[in-house]
C-alpha positions in Angstrom: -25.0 6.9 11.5 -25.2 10.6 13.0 -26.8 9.5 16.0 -23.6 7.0 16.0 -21.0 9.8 15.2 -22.7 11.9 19.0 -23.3 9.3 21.4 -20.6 7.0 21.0 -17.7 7.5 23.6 -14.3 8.5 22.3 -15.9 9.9 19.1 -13.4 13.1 19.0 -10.8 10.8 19.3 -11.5 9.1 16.5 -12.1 11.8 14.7 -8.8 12.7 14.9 -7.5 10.0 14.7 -9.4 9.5 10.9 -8.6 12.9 10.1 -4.8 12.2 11.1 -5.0 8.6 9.2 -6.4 10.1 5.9 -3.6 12.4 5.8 -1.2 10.2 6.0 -3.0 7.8 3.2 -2.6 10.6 0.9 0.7 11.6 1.4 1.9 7.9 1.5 0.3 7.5 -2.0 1.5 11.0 -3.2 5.4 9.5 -2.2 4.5 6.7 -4.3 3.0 8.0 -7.5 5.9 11.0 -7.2 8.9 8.1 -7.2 6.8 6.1 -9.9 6.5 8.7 -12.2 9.3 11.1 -12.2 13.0 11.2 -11.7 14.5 12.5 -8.2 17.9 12.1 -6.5 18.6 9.3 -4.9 18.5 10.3 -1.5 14.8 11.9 -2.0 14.0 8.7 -3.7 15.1 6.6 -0.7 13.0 9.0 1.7 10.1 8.7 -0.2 10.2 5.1 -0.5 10.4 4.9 2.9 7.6 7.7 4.1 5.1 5.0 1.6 5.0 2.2 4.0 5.7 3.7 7.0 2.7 6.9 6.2 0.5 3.7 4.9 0.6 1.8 8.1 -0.8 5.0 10.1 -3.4 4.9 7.1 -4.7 1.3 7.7 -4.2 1.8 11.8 -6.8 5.1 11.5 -9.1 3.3 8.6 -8.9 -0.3 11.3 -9.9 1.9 14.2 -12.9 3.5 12.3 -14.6 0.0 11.2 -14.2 -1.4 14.8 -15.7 2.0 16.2 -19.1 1.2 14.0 -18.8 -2.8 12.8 -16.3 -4.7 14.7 -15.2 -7.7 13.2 -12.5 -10.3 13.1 -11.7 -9.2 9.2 -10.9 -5.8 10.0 -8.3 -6.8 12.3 -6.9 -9.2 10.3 -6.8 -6.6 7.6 -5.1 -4.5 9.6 -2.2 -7.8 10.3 -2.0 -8.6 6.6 -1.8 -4.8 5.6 0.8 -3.9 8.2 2.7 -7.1 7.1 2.6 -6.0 3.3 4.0 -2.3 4.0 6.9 -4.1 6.1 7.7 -6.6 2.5 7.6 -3.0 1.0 9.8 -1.2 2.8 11.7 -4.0 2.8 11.6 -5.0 -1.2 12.1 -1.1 -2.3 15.1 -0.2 -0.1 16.7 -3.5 -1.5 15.5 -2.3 -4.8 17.3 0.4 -4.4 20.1 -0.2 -2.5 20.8 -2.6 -6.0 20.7 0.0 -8.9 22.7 2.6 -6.5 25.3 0.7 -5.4 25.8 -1.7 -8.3 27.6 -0.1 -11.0 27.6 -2.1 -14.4 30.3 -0.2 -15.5 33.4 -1.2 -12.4 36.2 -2.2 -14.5 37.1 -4.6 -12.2 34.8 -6.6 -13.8 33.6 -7.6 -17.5 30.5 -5.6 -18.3 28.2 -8.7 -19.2 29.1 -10.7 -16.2 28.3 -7.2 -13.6 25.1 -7.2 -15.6 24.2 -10.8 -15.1 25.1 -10.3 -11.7 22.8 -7.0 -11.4 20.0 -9.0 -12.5 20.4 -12.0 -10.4 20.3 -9.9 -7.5 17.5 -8.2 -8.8 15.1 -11.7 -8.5 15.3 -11.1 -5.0 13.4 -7.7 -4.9 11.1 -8.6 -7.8 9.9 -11.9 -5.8 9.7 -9.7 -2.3 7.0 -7.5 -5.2 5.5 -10.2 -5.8 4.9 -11.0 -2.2 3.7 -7.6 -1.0 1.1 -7.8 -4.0 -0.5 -10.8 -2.5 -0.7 -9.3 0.9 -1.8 -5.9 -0.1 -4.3 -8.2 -1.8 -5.2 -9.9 0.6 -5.9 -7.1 2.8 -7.9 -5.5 0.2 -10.1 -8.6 -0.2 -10.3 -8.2 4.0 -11.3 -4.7 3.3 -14.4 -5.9 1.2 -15.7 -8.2 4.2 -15.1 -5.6 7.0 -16.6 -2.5 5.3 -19.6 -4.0 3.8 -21.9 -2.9 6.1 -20.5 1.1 6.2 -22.5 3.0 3.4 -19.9 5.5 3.8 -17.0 2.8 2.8 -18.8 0.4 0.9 -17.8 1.5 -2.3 -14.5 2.1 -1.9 -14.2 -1.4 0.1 -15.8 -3.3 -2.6 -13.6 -1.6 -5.6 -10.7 -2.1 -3.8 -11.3 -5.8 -3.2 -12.3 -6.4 -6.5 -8.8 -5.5 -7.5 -7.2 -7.0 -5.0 -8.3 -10.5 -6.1 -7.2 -9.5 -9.7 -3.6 -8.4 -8.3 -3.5 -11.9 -6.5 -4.3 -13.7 -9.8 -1.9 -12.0 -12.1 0.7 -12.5 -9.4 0.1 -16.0 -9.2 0.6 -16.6 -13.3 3.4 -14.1 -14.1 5.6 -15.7 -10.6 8.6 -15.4 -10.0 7.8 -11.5 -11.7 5.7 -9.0 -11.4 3.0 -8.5 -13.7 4.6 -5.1 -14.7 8.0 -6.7 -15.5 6.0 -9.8 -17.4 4.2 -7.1 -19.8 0.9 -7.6 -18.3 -1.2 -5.3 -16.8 -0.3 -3.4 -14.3 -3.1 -2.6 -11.4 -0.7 -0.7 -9.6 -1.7 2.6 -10.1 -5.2 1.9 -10.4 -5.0 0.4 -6.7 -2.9 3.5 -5.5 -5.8 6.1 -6.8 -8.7 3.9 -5.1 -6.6 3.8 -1.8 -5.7 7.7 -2.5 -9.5 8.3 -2.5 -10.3 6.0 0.5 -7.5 8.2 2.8 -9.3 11.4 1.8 -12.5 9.5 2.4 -11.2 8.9 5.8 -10.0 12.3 6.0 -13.8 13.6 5.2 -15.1 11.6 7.7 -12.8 12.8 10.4 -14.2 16.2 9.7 -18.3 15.2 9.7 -19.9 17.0 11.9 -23.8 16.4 12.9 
C-alpha cells in the first residue's frame, strides 16, 4: 500500500481531498449527536440539521474517491448514489421535522387543543416515514460499504462493522413500518451507526495525512 500511496498519479490530491472529506465526516456527525442530545435554539437547530447532510455528502464523495483510487468497483459507486440519496431524504425529513414542531402550535386558540394535537401528529407520519426511508438507504449504503472496502486493510474494519449494522437498521425498519424503531421502543442503532461513521471520517482524515 505505501508503494501505492508514491507512485500513483494524483496522490496529493487525494490526500487532500481525504483529509478535507474526514473533516467534514466529523463535523457532520458532531452536528448530529449535538442536536440529538442537547437543547439549542431553533435557528442553530435548523443550521445544524442542515450542515449533517450536506457535510456527510462531502464525507461519502472523499471516502468514494479513496476506494476507487486503490479498488475500483461498481459498489463503491453505487454507495456513493444510495448514500448521497439518503442525506438528500434527510435533509429533507428533518427540516419537515422541524418546520412541524416550530410552526405548529398546540396551543392556537383558534382551535380545540385535542384536534391541533391530532392534527400535529398526523403531520408528523410524514417525517417519521421519510426516517424510515433514509434508514434503509443509509443502510443500504453501509451494506455497499462492506463489498467495496473489503479488500482495504486500512478500511476493512470499519467497512464491515458498519455493514453489519446497516443490515440490522434495515431489518428493524422493515418490522416497526410506518415508525422508526426509536418511536416503536425498539432499539435504536442510531447512535451506534453515528460513532462507527465518526471514526471512519477521522479514519479518512488519518489517511489523508500518511506519509511514506
Amino acid at each position: 500500500m505505501q508503494e501505492q500511496f508514491t507512485s500513483k498519479p494524483g496522490l496529493q490530491s487525494l490526500k487532500t481531498l481525504a483529509k478535507s472529506g474526514g473533516l467534514a465526516g466529523m463535523l457532520s456527525i458532531t452536528s448530529y449527536l449535538t442536536i440529538a442530545f442537547t437543547s439549542l435554539p431553533d435557528p442553530i437547530v435548523f443550521f445544524l440539521a442542515m450542515a449533517f447532510p450536506i457535510l456527510g455528502i462531502v464525507f461519502l464523495f472523499a471516502l468514494m474517491e479513496y476506494i476507487h483510487f486503490y479498488n475500483p468497483s461498481y459498489a463503491n459507486r453505487l454507495g456513493f448514489v444510495f448514500g448521497s440519496l439518503a442525506f438528500t431524504i434527510c435533509a429533507a425529513f428533518l427540516s419537515a421535522q422541524l418546520a412541524v414542531q416550530v410552526g405548529v402550535h398546540i396551543e392556537n386558540t383558534q382551535v380545540a387543543t385535542q384536534e391541533a394535537r391530532f392534527v400535529k401528529e398526523s403531520i408528523r407520519l410524514i417525517d417519521m416515514g421519510m426516517d424510515v426511508a433514509w434508514d434503509m438507504f443509509i443502510g443500504t449504503y453501509l451494506v455497499l460499504l462492506l463489498i467495496s472496502s473489503r479488500r482495504l486493510k486500512e478500511l476493512r474494519f470499519w467497512g464491515f462493522a458498519l455493514g453489519i449494522l446497516g443490515i440490522a437498521l434495515m431489518i428493524l425498519n422493515t418490522i416497526t413500518f410506518p415508525n422508526p424503531p426509536a418511536e416503536s421502543g425498539l432499539f435504536d442503532l442510531g447512535p451506534f451507526i453515528a460513532i462507527g461513521l465518526f471514526a471512519l471520517a477521522g479514519q479518512t482524515f488519518r489517511l489523508g495525512l500518511l506519509r511514506e
